[in-house]
C-alpha positions, 0 to 999 in steps of 0.5 A: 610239640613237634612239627610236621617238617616242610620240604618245601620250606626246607628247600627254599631255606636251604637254597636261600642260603646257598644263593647268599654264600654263592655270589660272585667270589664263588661262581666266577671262580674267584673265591674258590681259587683263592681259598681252596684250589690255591692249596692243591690236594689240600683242599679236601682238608679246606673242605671238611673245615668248610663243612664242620665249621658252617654247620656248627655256626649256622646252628647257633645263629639259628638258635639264638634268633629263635630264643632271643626273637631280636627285633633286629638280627644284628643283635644276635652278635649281643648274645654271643659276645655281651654288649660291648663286643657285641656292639663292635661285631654289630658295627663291624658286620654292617660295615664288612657287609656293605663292603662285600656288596662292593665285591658284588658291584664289581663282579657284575661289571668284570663278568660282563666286560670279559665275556660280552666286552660291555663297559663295567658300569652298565652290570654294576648298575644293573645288578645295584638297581636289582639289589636295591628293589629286592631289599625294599620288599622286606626279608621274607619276600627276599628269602622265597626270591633268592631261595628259589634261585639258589639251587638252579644257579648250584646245580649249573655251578655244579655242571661247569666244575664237571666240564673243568675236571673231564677237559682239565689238561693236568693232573693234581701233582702237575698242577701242584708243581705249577701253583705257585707260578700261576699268579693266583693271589692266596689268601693265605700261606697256608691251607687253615690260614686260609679256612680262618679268613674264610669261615671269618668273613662268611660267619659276618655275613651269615649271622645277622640273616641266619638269626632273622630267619629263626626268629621268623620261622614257625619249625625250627627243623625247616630252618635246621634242615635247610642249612644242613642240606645248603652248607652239604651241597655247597661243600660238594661244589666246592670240591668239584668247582675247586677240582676243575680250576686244580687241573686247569692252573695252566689256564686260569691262574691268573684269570679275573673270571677263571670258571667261565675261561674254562667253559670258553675253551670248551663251547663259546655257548656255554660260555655264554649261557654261564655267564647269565649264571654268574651274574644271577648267583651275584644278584642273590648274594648282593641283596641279603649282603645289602639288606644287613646294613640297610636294616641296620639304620632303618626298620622293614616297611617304613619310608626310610627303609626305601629310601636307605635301600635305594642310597646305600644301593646307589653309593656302593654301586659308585664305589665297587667301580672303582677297584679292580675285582681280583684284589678287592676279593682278596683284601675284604675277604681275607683281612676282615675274615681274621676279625671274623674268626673271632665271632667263632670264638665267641660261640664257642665259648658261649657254648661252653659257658651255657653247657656248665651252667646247664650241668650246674642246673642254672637257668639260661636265658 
């Protein structure tokens, strides 16, 4: 029986996944610079790999919660890769996962400290003593908290891309001719080098809370219909975003923070206001980020649930002070996203053996 679809529930999944992929990486401008605006006029091509890629995986994390109804998400990595394999993606994503909210910690404390002059510790511990209440309160209640955020913090990512493009000083071949003297650090030679790394490491992130949520939900088109419109208005930004930073390569090339140097060239004030956008976009994406691993050791509701969230909050806090944030960035992302690309692999495959059973009439499970 179909259900009536929930706009509601559509915009809040959409925008609960939106607030997750955002974080820091992405509204500082960090992320799309090294992924995206690094490759020039590419980057329309990184774009539509982005777009294909997340589409297609969100689908099958979001399906094979709904079959499977695992009692944890992790085990969503079981289905696709079998048990052994399934138990390395499972330790991995936990792992990777932690160490991306160390890319959280960090962020916090270099938004802080570029715009306000405020010590790094005080933003990173900030933002961990907000992570660490938030995943205390369980998966669902985290969802509506962030699926609420996410779309305000997009639509004014959004706007600081327009601001980029309309004052930008060069065009798209002058800032291709300066790229590589801009002291961007790339996360890879080349533009589908890059995309690997960077559907990799968003599919370890992704998979266990995708899973999560289609067990949960009651309509599987709500859930559906809210990551097509996340994973399409995220595309949009990151074109625009990416365009901004393309034609100010002069500017921020070398920048921990380039999008909020670009609104500071424009209005101080604005400056300011994105600043607060900056550090909300890392709160959302540093709390499911800390949720997967949290929910790894310990299950929602109990004492040691708390107690873990409270932990692995504090000690990741510790340690996301201790690197500069540029070069953590590009090392967790970029390396743990070559071992992420071989998740994709694995749906792939499973889909193809699912798809010849179906043909053969054999039942699947």
């Amino acid at each position: 029986m179909n259900k009536k679809l929930n706009i509601g529930r559509v915009v809040t999944i959409g925008g609960a996944f939106i607030a997750f992929a955002i974080g820091s990486g992405f509204s500082t401008g960090q992320e799309i610079m090294q992924f995206f605006a690094a490759y020039g006029t590419e980057i329309v091509l990184c774009a539509v790999v982005f777009f294909i890629g997340n589409l297609y995986m969100n689908y099958n994390f979001l399906e094979a919660g709904r079959k499977g109804q695992f009692e944890k998400g992790s085990q969503v990595f079981n289905y696709f890769g079998g048990k052994y394999i399934g138990l390395f993606f499972d330790w991995f994503s936990v792992i990777f996962s932690f160490a991306s909210y160390f890319v959280m910690i960090a962020g916090a404390g270099a938004t802080l400290q570029q715009q306000f002059g405020i010590q790094p510790a005080i933003g990173a511990v900030i933002i961990a003593a907000l992570a660490g209440l938030t995943v205390m309160l369980g998966l669902n209640k985290l969802v509506d908290i962030i699926g609420k955020i996410g779309p305000a913090i997009i639509v004014l990512c959004l706007l600081a891309g327009l601001v980029g493009i309309i004052n930008g000083n060069l065009s798209f071949q002058e800032a291709e001719v300066l790229i590589p003297g801009s002291g961007i650090i790339a996360a890879s030679g080349t533009w589908w080098g890059s995309m690997i790394s960077y559907l990799g490491f968003g599919m370890l992130w992704f998979a266990p809370f995708l899973a999560a949520i289609g067990k949960e939900e009651r309509n599987p088109k709500d859930a559906q219909y809210g990551t097509i419109m996340g994973v399409l208005v995220l595309t949009l930004a990151v074109l625009i975003v990416g365009s901004a930073l393309i034609k100010n390569i002069d500017l921020v090339g070398a920048s921990q923070i380039p999008l909020l140097l670009i609104l500071h060239q424009s209005s101080p004030f604005l400056a300011t206001v994105f600043s607060v956008v900056i550090f909300a976009g890392i709160y959302t994406t540093a709390c499911p980020l800390l949720w997967t691993p949290v929910n790894r050791v310990a299950k929602e509701g109990t004492n040691t649930y708390k107690i873990a969230a409270i932990v692995l909050a504090a000690a990741g806090c510790v340690i996301g002070l201790v690197a500069p944030y540029a070069a953590i960035v590009n090392f967790i992302y970029a390396v743990n996203g070559k071992v992420g690309f071989l998740l994709v692999a694995l749906v792939i495959i499973k889909n193809i053996r699912d798809a010849a059973a179906r043909k053969n009439g054999s039942n699947l499970v």
